[in-house]
Backbone as CSV, one residue per row, in Angstrom:
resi,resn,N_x,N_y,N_z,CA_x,CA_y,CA_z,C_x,C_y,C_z
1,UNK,139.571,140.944,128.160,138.200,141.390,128.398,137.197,140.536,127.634
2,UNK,137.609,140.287,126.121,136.481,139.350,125.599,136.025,138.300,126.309
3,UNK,137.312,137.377,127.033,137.464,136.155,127.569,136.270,136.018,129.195
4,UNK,136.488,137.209,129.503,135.743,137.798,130.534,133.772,137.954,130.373
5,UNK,133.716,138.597,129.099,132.997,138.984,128.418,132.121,137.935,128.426
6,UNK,132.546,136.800,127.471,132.014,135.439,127.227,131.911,134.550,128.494
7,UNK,132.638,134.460,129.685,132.177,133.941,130.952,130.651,134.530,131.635
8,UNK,130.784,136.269,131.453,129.735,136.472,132.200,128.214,136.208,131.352
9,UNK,128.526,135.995,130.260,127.266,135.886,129.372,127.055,134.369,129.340
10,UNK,127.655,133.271,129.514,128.157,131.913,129.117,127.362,131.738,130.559
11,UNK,127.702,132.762,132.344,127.408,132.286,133.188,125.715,132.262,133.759
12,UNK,125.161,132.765,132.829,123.635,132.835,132.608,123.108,131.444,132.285
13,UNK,123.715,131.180,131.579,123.008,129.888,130.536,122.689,128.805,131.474
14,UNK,123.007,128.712,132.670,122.113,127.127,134.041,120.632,127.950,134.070
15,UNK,120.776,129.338,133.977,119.435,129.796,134.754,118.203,129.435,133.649
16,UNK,118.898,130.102,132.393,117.644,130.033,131.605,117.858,129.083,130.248
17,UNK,118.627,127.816,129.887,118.444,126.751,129.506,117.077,125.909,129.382
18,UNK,116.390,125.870,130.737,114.966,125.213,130.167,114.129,126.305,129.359
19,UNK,114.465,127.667,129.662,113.393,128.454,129.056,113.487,128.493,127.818
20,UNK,114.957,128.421,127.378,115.287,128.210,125.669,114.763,126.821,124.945
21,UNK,114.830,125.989,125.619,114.363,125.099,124.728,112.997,124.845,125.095
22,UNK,111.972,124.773,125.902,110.467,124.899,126.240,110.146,125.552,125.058
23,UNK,110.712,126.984,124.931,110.446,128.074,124.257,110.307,127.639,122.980
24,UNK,111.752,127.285,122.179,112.033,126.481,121.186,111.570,125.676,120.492
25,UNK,110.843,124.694,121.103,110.175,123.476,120.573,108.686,124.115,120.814
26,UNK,108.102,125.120,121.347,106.667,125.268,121.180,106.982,126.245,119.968
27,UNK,107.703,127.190,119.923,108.063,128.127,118.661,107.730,127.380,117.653
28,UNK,108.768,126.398,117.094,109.257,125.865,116.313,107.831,125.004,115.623
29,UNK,107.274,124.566,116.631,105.969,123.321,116.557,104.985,123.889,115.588
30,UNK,104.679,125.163,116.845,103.777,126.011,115.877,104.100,126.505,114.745
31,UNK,105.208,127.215,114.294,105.548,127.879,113.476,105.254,126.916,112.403
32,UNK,106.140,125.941,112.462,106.423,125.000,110.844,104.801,124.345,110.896
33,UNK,104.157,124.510,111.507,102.696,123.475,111.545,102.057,124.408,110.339
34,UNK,101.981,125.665,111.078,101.224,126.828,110.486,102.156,127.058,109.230
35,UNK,102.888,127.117,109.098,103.491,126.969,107.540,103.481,125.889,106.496
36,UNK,103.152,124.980,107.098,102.819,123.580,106.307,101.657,123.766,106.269
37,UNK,100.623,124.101,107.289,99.530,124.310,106.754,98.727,125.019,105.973
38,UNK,99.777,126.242,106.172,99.031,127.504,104.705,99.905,127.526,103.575
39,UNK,100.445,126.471,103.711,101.652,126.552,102.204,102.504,127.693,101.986
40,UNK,102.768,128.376,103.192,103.608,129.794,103.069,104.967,129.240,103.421
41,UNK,106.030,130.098,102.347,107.130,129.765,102.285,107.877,130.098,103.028
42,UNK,109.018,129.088,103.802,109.710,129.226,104.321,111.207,129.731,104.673
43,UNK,111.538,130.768,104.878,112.670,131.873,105.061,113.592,131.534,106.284
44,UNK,114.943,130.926,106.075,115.379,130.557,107.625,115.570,131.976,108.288
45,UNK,116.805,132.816,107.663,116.863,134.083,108.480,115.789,134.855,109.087
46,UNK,114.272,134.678,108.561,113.639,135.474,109.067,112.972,134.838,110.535
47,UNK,112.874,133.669,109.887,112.165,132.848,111.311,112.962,132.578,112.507
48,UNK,114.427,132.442,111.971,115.868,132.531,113.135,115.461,133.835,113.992
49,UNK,115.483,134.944,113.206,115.356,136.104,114.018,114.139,135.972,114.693
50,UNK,113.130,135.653,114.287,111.703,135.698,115.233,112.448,135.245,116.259
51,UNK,112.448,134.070,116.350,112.370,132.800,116.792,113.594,133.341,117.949
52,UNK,114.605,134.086,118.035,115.539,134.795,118.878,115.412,135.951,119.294
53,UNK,114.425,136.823,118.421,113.847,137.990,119.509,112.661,137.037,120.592
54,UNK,112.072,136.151,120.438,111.486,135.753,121.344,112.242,134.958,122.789
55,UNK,113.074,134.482,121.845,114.179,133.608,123.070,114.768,135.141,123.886
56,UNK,114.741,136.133,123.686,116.014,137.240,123.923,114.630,137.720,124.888
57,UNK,113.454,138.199,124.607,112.583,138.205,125.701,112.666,137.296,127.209
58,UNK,112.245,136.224,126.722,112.317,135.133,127.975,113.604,134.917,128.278
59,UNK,114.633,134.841,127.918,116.068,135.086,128.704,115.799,136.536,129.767
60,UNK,115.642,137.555,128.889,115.488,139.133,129.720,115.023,139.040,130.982
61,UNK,113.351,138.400,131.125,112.492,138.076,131.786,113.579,136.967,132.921
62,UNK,114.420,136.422,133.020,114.767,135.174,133.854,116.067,136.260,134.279
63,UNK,116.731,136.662,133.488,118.051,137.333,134.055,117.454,138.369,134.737
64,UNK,116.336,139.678,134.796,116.003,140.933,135.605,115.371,140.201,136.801
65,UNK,114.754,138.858,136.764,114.206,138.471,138.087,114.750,137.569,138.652
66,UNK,116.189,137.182,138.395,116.462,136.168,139.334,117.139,137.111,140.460
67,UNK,116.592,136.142,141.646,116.688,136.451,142.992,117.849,136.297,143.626
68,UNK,118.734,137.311,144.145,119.979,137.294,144.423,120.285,138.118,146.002
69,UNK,120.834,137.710,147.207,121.292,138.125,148.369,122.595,139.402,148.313
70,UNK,122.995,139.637,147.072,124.184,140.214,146.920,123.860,142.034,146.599
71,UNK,122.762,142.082,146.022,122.503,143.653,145.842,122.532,144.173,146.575
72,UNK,122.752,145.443,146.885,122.931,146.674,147.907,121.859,147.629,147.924
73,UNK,122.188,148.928,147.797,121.015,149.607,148.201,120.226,150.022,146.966
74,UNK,119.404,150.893,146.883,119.011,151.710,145.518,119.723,152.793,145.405
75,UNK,119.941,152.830,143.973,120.390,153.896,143.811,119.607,154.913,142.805
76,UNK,119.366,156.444,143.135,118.631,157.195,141.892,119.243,158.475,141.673
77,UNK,120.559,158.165,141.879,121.515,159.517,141.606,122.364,159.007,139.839
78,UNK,121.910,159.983,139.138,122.957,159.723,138.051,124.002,159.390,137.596
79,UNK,124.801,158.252,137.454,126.461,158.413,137.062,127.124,157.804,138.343
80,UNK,126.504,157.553,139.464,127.341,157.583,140.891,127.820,155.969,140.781
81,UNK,127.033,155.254,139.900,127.303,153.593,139.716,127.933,153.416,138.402
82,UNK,128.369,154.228,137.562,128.983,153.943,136.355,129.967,153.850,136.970
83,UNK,130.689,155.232,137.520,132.027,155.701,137.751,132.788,155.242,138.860
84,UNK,131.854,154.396,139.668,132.508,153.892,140.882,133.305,152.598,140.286
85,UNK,133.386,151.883,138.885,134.207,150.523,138.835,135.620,150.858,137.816
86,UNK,136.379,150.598,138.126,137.659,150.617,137.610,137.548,149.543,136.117
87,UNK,137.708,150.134,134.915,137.685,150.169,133.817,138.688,149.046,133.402
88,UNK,137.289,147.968,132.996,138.333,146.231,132.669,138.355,145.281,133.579
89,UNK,137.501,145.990,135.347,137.374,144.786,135.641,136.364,144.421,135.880
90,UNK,136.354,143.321,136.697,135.302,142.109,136.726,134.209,142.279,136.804
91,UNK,133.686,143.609,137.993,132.771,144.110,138.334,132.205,145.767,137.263
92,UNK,133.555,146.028,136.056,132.972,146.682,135.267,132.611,145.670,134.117
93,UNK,132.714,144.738,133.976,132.211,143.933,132.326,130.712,143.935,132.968
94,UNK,130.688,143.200,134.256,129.549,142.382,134.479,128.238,143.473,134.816
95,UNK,128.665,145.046,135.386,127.553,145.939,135.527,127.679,146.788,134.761
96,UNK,128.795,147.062,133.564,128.605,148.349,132.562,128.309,147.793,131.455
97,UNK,129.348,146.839,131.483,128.938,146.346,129.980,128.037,145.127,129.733
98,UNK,127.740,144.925,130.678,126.571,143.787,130.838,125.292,144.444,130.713
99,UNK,125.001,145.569,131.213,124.054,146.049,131.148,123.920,146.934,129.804
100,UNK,125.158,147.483,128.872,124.529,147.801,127.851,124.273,146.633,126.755
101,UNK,124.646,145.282,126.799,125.000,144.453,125.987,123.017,143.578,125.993
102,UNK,122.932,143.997,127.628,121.777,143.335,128.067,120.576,143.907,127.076
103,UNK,120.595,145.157,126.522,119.343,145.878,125.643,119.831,146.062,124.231
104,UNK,120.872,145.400,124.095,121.416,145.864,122.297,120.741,144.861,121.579
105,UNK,120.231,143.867,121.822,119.770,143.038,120.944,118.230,143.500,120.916
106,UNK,117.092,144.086,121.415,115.865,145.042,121.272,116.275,145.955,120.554
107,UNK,117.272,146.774,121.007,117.951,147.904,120.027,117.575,147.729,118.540
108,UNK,117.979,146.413,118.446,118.077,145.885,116.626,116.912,145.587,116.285
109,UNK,116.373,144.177,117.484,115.252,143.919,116.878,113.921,145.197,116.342
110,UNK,113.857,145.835,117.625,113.020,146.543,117.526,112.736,147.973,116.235
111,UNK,114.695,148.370,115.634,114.540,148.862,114.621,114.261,148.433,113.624
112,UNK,114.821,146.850,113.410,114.190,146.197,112.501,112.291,145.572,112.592
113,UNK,112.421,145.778,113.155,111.134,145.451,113.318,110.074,146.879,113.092
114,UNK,110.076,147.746,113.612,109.321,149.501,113.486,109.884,149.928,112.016
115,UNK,111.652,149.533,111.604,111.656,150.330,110.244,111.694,152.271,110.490
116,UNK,112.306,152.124,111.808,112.452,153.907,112.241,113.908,154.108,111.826
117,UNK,113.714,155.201,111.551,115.035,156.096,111.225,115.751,157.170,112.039
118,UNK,114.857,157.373,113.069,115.398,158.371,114.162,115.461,156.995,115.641
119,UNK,117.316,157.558,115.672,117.342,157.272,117.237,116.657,157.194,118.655
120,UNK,115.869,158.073,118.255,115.475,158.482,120.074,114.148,157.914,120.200
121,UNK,113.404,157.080,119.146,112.530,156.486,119.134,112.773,155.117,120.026
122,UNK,113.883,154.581,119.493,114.517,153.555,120.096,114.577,153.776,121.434
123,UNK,115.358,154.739,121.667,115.605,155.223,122.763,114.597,155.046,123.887
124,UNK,113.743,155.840,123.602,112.541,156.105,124.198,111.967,154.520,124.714
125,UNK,111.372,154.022,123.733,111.236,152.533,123.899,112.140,151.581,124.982
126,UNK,113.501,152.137,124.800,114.308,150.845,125.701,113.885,151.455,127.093
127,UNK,114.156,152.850,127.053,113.888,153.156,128.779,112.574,153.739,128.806
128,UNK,111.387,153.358,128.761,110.821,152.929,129.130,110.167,151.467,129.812
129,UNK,111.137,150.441,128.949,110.805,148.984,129.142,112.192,148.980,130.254
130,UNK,112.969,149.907,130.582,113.826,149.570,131.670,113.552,150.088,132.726
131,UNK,112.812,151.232,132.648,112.128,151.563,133.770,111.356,150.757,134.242
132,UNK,110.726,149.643,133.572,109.366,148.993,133.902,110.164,147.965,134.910
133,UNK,111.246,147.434,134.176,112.259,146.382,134.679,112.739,146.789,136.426
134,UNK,113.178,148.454,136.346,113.462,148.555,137.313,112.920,149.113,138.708
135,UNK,111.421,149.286,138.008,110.102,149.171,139.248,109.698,148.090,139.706
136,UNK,109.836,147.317,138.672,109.884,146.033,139.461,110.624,145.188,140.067
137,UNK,111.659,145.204,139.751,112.673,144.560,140.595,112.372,145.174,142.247
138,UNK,112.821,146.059,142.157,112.367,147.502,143.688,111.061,146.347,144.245
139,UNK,110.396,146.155,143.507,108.966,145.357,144.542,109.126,143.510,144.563
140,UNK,110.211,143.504,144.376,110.710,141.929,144.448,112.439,141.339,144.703
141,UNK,112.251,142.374,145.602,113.701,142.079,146.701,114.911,142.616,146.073
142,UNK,115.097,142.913,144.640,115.966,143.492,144.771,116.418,145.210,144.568
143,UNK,116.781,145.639,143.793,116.955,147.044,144.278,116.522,148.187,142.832
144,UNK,116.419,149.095,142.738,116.318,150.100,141.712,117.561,150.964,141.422
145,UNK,118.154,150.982,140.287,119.281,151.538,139.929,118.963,152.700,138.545
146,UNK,118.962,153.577,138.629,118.537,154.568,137.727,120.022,154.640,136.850
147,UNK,121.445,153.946,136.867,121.976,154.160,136.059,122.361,152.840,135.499
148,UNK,121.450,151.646,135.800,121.253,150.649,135.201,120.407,150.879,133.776
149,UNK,119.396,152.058,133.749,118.451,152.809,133.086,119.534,153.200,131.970
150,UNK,120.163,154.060,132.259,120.525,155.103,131.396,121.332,153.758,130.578
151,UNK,122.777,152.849,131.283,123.455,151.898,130.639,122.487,151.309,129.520
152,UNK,120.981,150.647,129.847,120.397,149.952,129.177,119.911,150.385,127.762
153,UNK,119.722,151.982,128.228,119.394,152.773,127.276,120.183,153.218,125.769
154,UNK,121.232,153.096,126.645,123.121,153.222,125.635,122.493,151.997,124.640
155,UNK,122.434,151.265,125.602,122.659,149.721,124.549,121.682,149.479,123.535
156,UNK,120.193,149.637,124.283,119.738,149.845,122.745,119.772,150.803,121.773
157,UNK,119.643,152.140,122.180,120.523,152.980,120.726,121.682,152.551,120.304
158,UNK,122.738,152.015,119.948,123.719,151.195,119.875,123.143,150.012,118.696
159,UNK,122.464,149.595,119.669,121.518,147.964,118.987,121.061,149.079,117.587
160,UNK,120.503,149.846,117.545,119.572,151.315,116.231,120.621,151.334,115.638
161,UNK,121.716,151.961,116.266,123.066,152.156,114.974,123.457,150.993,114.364
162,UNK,123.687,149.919,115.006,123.727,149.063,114.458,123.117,148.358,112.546
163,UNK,121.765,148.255,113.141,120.475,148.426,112.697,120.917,149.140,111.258
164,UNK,120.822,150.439,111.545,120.852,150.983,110.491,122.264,151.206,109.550
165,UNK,123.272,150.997,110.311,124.802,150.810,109.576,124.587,149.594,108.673
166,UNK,123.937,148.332,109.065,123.939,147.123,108.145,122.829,147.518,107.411
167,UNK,121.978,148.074,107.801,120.306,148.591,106.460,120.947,149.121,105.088
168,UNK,121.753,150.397,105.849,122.017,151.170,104.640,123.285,150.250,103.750
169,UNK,124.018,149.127,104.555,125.222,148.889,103.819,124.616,147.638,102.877
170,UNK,123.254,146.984,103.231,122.546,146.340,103.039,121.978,146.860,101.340
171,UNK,121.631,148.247,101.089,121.088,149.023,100.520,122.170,148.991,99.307
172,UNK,123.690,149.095,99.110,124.474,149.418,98.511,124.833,147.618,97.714
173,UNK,124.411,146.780,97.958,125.444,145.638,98.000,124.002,145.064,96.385
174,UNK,124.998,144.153,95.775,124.732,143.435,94.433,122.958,142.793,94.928
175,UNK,123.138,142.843,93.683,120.992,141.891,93.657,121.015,140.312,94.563
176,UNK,122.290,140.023,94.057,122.478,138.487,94.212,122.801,138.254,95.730
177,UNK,123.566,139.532,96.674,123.863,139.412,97.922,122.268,139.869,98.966
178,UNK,121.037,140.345,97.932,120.004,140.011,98.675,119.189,139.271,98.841
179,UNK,119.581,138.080,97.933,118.681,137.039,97.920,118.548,136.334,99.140
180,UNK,117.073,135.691,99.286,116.987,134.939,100.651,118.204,133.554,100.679
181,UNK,118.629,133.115,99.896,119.290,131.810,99.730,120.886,132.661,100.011
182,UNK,121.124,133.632,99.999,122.901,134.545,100.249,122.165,134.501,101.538
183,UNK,121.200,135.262,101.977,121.577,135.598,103.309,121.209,134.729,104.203
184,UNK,120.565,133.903,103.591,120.538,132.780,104.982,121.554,131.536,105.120
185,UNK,122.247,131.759,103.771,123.887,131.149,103.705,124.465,132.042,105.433
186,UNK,124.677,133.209,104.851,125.650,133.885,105.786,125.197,134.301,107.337
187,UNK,123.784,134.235,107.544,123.378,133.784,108.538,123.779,132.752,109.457
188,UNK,124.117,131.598,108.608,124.392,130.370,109.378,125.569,130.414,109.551
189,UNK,126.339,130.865,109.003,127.314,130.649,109.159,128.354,131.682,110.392
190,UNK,127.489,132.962,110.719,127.260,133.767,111.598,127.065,133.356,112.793
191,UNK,125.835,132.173,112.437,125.491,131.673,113.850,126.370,130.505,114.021
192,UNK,126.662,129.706,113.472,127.755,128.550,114.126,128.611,129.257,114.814
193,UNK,129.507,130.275,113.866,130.563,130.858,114.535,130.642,131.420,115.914
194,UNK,129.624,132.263,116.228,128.845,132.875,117.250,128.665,131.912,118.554
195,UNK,128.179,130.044,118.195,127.716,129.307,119.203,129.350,128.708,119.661
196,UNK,130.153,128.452,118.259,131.390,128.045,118.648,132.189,128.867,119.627
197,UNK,132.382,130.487,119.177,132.662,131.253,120.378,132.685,131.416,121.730
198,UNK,131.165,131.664,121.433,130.114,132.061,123.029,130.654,130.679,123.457
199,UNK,130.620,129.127,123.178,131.037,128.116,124.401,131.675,127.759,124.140
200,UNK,132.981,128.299,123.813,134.093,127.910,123.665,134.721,126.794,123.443
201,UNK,133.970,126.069,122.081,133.876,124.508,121.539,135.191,124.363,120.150
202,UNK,135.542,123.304,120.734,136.505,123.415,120.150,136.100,122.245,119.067
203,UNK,136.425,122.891,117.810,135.608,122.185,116.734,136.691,120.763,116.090
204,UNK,137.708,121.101,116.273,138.834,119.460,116.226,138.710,118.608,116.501
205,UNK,138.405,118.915,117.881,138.413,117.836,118.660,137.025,117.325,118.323
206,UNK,136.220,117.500,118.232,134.889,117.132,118.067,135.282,115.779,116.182
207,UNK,136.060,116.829,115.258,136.078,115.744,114.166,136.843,114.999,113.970
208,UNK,137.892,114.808,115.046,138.875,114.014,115.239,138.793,112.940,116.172
């Protein structure tokens, strides 16, 4: 399933490749300009995360509107599209768990970002912005799924627990494991691992 997992997320990346790096290099331009220019100090983890809740927007934005011949009808009955895919395959990674995986990263940002402590705030927030997603799709060819809603919704409460499992474990840990220079060590090293994964790069061969 992981292997699966990482194809259907891996099979995004033709669509929205220019948007990541367009994105990227105007981010980036501005950001460090305006920091060189007000002499404000520079934090990698924090600006990584900007800098990827914004990429995680404009990905969102390219994956809910690309235009596809393959959707079927609407659906606005509860549960009738979870339960119809047999558990592990192809067509459950890519519409159950794709779709909660699709809002877990708002989940986080957005708790980290508000600093809320109740779930359903989150909550509230994701489906509403999935409802928005899925009125519009309905007026641009493709279809409305009300348990695309609820999946999306899973995922960002999920993204909240998250959130707050690392806050509070965050809360418990030595002076020295909060320094900006620890965590943007382990940041990076988070993220290599993460890019090596997701494209399945094989790091040997590369130093050999």
């Amino acid at each position: 399933m992981a292997s699966a997992l990482r194809k259907m997320i891996t099979s995004y990346f033709p669509d929205v490749w220019p948007v990541i790096i367009i994105i990227t290099v105007i981010c980036c331009s501005l950001r460090v300009s305006y920091l060189i220019l007000h002499k404000e100090k520079f934090c990698f983890y924090k600006e990584l995360f900007m800098l990827l809740f914004i990429l995680y927007v404009m990905c969102l934005f390219e994956v809910v509107t690309i235009q596809d011949d393959n959707y079927g009808l609407s659906n606005f009955i509860p549960f009738r599209e979870i339960f119809r895919y047999q558990v592990g395959s192809r067509l459950f990674i890519k519409n159950i768990i794709g779709n909660i995986l699709l809002f877990l990263p708002y989940g986080y940002f957005a708790s980290d970002y508000l600093k809320v402590k109740k779930v359903w705030w989150i909550a509230g927030l994701t489906m509403i912005i999935s409802l928005t997603i899925e009125i519009v799709q309905l007026n641009i060819g493709r279809t409305f799924d009300v348990d695309d809603m609820i999946l999306n919704t899973l995922g960002g409460s999920i993204g909240f627990f998250i959130y707050y499992v690392l806050d509070s474990l965050r809360e418990r840990l030595p002076a020295f494991c909060k320094s900006d220079g620890f965590v943007n060590f382990v940041v990076i090293v988070i993220f290599i691992v993460g890019i090596i994964y997701l494209f399945d790069l094989h790091v040997m061969e590369f130093i050999s």
